[in-house]
N, C-alpha and C positions, 0 to 999 in steps of 0.2 A: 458923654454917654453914647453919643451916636460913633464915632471914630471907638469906641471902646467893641461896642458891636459889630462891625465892621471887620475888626481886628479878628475877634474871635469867630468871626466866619471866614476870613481869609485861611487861620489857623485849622479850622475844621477841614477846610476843602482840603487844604495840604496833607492833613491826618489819611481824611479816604482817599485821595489819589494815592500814596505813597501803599496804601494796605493792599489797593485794586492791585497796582506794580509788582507787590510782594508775590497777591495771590496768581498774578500771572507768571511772573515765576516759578514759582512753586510748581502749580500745575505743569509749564512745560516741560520742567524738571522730569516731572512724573511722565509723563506721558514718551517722553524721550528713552526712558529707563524700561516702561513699559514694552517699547518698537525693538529695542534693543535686544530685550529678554525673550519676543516672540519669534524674532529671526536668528535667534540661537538655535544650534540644533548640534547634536548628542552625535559623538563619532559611532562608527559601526564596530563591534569588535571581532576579530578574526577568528575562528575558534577551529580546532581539527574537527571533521568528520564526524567523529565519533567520542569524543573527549577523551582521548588515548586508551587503547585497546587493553594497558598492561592495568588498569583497573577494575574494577565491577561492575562500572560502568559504562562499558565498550558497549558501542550501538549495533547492532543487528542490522544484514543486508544493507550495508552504506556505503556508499560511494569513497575511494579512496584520494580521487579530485576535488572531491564535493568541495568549497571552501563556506562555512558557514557566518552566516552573521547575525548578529543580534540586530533584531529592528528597532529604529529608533522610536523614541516616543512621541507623540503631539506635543509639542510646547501650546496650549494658549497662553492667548494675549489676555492681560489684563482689562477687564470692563471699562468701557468709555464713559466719561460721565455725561457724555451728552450723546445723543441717539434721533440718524434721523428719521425724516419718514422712510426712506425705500428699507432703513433698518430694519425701523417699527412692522413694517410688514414683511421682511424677511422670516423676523422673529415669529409675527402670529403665525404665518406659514409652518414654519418648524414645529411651531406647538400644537398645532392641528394635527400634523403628519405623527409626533410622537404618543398621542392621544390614543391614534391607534394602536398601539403598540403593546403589547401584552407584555412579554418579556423578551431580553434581548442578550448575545452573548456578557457574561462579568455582571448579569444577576443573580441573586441568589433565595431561596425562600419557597414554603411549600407550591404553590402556582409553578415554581420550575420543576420541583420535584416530580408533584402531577406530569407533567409534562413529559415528562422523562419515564413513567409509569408507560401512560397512554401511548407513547414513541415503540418504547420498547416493546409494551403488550401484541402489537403490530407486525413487528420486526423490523420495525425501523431502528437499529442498534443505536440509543444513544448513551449506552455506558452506566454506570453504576447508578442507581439514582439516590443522590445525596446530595439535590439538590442548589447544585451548582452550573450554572450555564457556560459550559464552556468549551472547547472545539469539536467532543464527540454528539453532544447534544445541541451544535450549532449545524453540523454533519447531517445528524440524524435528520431536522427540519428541513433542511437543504433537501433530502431525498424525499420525503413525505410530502414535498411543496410539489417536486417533480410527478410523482406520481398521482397526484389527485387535481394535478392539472395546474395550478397555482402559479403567479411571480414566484420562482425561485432568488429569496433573498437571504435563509438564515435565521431571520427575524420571526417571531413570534408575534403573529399581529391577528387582528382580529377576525380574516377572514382566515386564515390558517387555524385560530381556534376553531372557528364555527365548521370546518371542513372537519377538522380530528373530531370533533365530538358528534359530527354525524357519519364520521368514516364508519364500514362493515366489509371488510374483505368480503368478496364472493368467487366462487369459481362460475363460468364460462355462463350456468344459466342462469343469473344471479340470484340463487337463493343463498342465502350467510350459512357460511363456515365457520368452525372455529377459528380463534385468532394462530394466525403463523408461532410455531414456534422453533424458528429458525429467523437469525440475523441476515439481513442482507449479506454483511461480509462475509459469514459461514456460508451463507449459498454463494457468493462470486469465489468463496478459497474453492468450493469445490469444484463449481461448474471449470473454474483453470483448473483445475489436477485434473480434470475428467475429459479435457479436451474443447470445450465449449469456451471460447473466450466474451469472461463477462469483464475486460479490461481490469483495470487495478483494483486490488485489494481495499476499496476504502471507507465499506459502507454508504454506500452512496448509490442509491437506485436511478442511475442515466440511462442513455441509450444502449453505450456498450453491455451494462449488465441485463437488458429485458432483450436485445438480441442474443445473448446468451443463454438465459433462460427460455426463449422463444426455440429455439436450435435444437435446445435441449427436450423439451416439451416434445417437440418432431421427432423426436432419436428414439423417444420411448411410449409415442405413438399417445398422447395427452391430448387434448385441447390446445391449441399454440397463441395461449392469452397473453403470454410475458408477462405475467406476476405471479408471485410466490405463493401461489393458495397451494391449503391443503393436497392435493394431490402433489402438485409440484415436491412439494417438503417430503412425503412420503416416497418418490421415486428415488430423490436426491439420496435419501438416508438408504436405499436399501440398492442402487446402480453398483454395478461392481464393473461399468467399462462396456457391456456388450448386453444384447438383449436375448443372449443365451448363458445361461447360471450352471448346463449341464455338461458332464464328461460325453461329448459326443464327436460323429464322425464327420460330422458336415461344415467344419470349419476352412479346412484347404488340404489340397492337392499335393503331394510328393511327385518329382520328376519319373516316379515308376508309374504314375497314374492309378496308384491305391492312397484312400483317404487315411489322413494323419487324425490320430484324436486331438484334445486340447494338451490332453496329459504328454502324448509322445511330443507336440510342440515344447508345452514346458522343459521337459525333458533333454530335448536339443537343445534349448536353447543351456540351461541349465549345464548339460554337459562343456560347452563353450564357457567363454568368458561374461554370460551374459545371467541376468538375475531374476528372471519370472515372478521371483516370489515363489510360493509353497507348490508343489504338483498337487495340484488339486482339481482340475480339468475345468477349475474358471476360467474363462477368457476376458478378467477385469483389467483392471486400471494397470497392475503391476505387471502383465504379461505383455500388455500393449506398451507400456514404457518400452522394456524390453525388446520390443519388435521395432519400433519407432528408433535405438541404440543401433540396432544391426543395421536399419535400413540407411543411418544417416552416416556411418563409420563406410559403407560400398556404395554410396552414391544414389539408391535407390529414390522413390517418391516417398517420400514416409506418410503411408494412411496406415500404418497400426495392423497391416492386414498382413493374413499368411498366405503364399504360396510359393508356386515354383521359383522362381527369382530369389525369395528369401531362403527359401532349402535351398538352394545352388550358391550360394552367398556366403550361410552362416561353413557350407564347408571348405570353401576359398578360406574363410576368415581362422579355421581351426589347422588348418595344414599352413599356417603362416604367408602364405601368397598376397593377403589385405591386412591392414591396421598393425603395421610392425611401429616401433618406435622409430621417431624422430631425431632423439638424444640417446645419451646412454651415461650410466651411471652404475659405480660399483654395488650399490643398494637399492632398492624397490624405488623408484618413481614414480610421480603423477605428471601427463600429459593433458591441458584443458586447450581444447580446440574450441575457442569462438565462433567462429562462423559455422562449425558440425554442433553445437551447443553438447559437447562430448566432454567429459572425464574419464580419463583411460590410467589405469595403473599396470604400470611394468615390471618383471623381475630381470633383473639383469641376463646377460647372456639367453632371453631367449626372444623369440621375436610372434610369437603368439601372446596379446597380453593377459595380466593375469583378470581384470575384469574392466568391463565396458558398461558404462552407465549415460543415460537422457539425462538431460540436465538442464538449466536455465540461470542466465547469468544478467550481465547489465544490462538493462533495456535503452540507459543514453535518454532517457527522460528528465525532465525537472521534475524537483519536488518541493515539498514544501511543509514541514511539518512546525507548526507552531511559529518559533522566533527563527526559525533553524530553514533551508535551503542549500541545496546542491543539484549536481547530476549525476544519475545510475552509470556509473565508467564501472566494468570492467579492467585492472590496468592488468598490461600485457609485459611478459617479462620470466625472468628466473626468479623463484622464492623459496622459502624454507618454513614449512609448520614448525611454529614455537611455544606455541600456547593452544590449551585446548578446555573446555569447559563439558562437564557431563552433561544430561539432561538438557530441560528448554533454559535459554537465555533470551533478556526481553531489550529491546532496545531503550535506551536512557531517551533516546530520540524521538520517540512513538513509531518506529519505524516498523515494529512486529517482532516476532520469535522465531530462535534459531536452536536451531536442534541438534546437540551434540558436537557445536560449532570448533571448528579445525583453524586457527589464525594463523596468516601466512603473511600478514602485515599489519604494522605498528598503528593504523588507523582503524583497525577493523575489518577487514576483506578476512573473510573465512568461507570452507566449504562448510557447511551444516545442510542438515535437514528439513525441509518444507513440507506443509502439507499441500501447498498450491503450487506445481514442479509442471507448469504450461510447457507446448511444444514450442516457443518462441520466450526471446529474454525478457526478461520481466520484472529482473531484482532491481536493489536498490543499487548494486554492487558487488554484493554476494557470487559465492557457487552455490546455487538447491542444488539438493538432495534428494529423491525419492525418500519417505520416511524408512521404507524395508532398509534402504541400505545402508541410509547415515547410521539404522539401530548397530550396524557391527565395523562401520567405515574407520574409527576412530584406533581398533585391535588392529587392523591392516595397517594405517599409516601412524608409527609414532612420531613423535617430537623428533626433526631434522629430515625427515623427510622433504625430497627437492622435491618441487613444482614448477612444472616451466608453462607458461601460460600465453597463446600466440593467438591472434586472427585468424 
């Protein structure tokens, strides 16, 4: 009986050693499989620019260098089944930090919708609201955090709540305004067309855009708070470039020492190669392009302003003595000078050209739009418009709208139309446009027309 018991404990012990064996196996198996799968990682894949231009899809103002890549994704690793302490309080940590956390980009559900109401209502642009978190309403935060003084993180947490829902725009003596009704990026497109540099287009209220609007504020004689209140929004909507609206005599000097109106400006200029915009004896946005074209094509300073130098300048430039062609070609030409940030079009056989336009090209910046990255190149060389699109066209990229855009490369580089045509480069890769001219730029240049494009 006794050697019989005996046996059958020898045989048990054998049973669990052997299963212990198995399950240590097993387990390292796993956990092997696990380390394996965590240190995996997802190649990059290459993609052009613009996802080829000969598409619908052809991206707006984008780099013709750019090379893009899809980002890879997080592998995690698969759960440990055993956790230590410095884990266990890693863990509570995290769960403390996320507690705060209202909503975060790749939520979705009314709380983000709100969010996006309240953003918007503001003018913090966070994009449609349908309630989906994600990089215009991670944008939007971003700016809203900056301006109400906050950790700029993106995140939607709890003291970013409790700031938005005690936020109340004010102007300068803080009694409440109504809410802006104008986007950040609607005032940084303009504050660049108007000469006020609020840096990039991105909706995003930083430094560069409240020096912009601070600038601008002083131009037209505000309160210089650098925020978008109400007054700001109303000067913005109604600036046409100068803080004179009327046909008068007191804008500059003619070399005879009798005062030019705004009209006989336009007018000159107009008569030349150069594009004012309508005679209308405003001295805005599109007369100052124009003066800014003549001053950068004879080397002047370019401040937008008229006088004797620019009279004496634009009549060098109409008796052909400045701005002849480069090239020559048995048909109409385009000349884009980078370092003059110029677009010149020529007609053969003559050496007066036939128009001269301000312009803004690669800024040579990084960017980063979503999974997508490149840099704003300008490339330099001989091309040919081959493709052209009416009306606005929007980038596949998020990169913005191009107007009436003129493709002279298989990636996307086209001239089109900007609303935001700053006196410094600014694109993605693009040529702007002033919008006047890109509306008739397309009947001047058809399909085959050369471009030659230089530093």
């Amino acid at each position: 009986m006794e050697a019989s018991k005996r046996s059958s404990g020898v045989a048990g012990f054998l049973f669990t050693t052997i299963a212990v064996l198995g399950a240590v196996s097993v387990g390292g198996a796993g956990l092997a499989a696990a380390q394996a799968e965590s240190t995996s990682t997802t190649q990059s894949t290459v993609v052009d620019a613009t996802e080829s231009s000969t598409g619908d899809s052809t991206g707006g103002d984008t780099p013709i260098s750019s090379q893009l890549s899809e980002v890879p994704s997080e592998v995690e690793p698969e759960a440990r089944s055993t956790t230590t302490a410095a884990q266990s309080e890693t863990e509570s940590q995290s769960a403390e930090a996320s507690s705060d956390i209202v909503a975060q980009r790749g939520d979705r559900g009314p709380t983000v919708a709100e969010l996006q109401r309240r953003l918007n209502q503001f003018g913090f642009d966070a994009g449609p609201v349908d309630g989906i978190y994600g990089r215009l309403t991670e944008a939007a935060v971003r700016s809203f955090q900056a301006a109400a003084g906050l950790s700029v993180s993106g995140v939607y947490d709890q003291a970013t709540a409790t700031a938005l829902a005690a936020y109340e725009p004010s102007d300068s003596g803080g009694s409440p305004v109504p809410a802006p009704t104008m986007t950040i990026r609607d005032a940084q497109r303009l504050l660049n067309g108007f000469g006020f540099d609020a840096g990039p287009v991105d909706g995003l209220y930083g430094p560069k855009t409240r020096a912009g609007l601070t600038a601008f504020q002083r131009a037209v004689g505000l309160p210089t708070t650098g925020r978008l209140d109400q007054a700001t929004i109303a000067a913005l909507r109604s600036y046409d470039g100068s803080g004179d609206n009327t046909d008068n005599t007191d804008n500059a000097d003619n070399t005879e020492g009798r005062a030019m109106s705004v009209r006989q400006i336009q007018q000159a200029l107009a008569d030349g190669p150069f594009d004012p915009g309508p005679i209308d004896g405003r001295f805005g946005t599109k007369t100052r392009q124009a003066v800014w074209a003549l001053e950068k094509l004879v080397g002047l300073p370019m401040d937008g302003q008229w006088g004797d130098a620019e009279q004496a300048a634009l009549r060098r430039v109409n008796s052909g003595a400045i701005g002849g062609p480069r090239n020559s070609y048995s048909r109409r030409w385009v000349e884009i000078d980078l370092s003059q940030q110029l677009v010149i079009v020529y007609d053969p056989g003559r050496t007066v050209p036939r128009l001269v336009t301000h312009t803004s090209t690669g800024s040579g910046n990084y960017w980063r739009s979503g999974p997508y990255s490149g840099r704003s190149i300008t490339p330099t060389g001989r091309f040919t418009i081959f493709r052209r699109i009416s009306g606005w066209h929007y980038s596949s990229l998020g990169l913005g709208g191009m107007y009436n855009p003129l493709y002279i490369t298989s990636s996307g580089i086209a001239l089109h139309g900007s609303s935001s045509v700053p006196p410094y480069p600014a694109s993605h890769g693009c040529i702007r446009l002033p919008m006047h001219i890109a509306e008739y730029m397309p009947s001047l240049l058809p399909n085959g027309t050369p471009v030659v494009i230089r530093q």
